[in-house]
N, C-alpha and C positions, 0 to 999 in steps of 0.2 A: 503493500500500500504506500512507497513511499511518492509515486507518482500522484495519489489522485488525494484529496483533499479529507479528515477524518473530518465526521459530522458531530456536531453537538448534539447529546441529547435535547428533544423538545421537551422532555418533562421527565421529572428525577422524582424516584420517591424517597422521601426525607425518613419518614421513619412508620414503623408496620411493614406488614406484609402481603400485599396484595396477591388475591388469586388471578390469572391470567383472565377471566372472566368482566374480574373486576376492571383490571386494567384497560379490555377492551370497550367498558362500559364507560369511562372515562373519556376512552382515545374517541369514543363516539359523539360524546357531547360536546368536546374541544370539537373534535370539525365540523359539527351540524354548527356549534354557535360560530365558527369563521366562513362559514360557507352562506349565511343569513346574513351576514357583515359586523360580525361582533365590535369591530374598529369604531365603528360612529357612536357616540354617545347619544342618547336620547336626552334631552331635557325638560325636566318635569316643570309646569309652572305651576303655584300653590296659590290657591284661591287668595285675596287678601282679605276677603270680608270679615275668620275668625280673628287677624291678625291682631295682637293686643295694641301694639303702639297705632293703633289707629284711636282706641280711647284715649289718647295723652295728646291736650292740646299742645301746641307749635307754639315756638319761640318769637315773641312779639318783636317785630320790628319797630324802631322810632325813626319819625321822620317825617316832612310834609306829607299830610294824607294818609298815611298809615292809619290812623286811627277807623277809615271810612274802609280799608281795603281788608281789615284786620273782620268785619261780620261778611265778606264775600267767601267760600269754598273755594281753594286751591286748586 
């Protein structure tokens, strides 16, 4: 082998001892989930309505007219 390149394992088991069954039940789900596109992250957006800092009024500003902008909703 000294011509052709040694490959890394794709996955190492640290510690136990898996049945050859088990490991294929593994090696199965690594590639269904890279084959679905495991790479791309999904991002979750989270309602804001329970969100508590929406009960805590905001930071008053001073200044001309503030006072008249301060009963408007942001």
């Amino acid at each position: 082998m000294p011509d052709q390149e040694q490959a890394l394992p794709l996955l190492k088991v640290l510690k136990g001892d898996p049945t050859p069954e088990e490991l294929a039940a593994l090696v199965a789900v690594v590639a269904a989930r890279v084959a679905a596109g495991g790479d791309e992250r999904t991002v979750v957006r989270r309602s804001s309505w329970p969100a508590r800092e929406r009960n805590m009024r905001g930071a008053h500003h001073h200044g001309p007219g503030r006072w008249r902008a301060s009963a408007f909703p942001r």
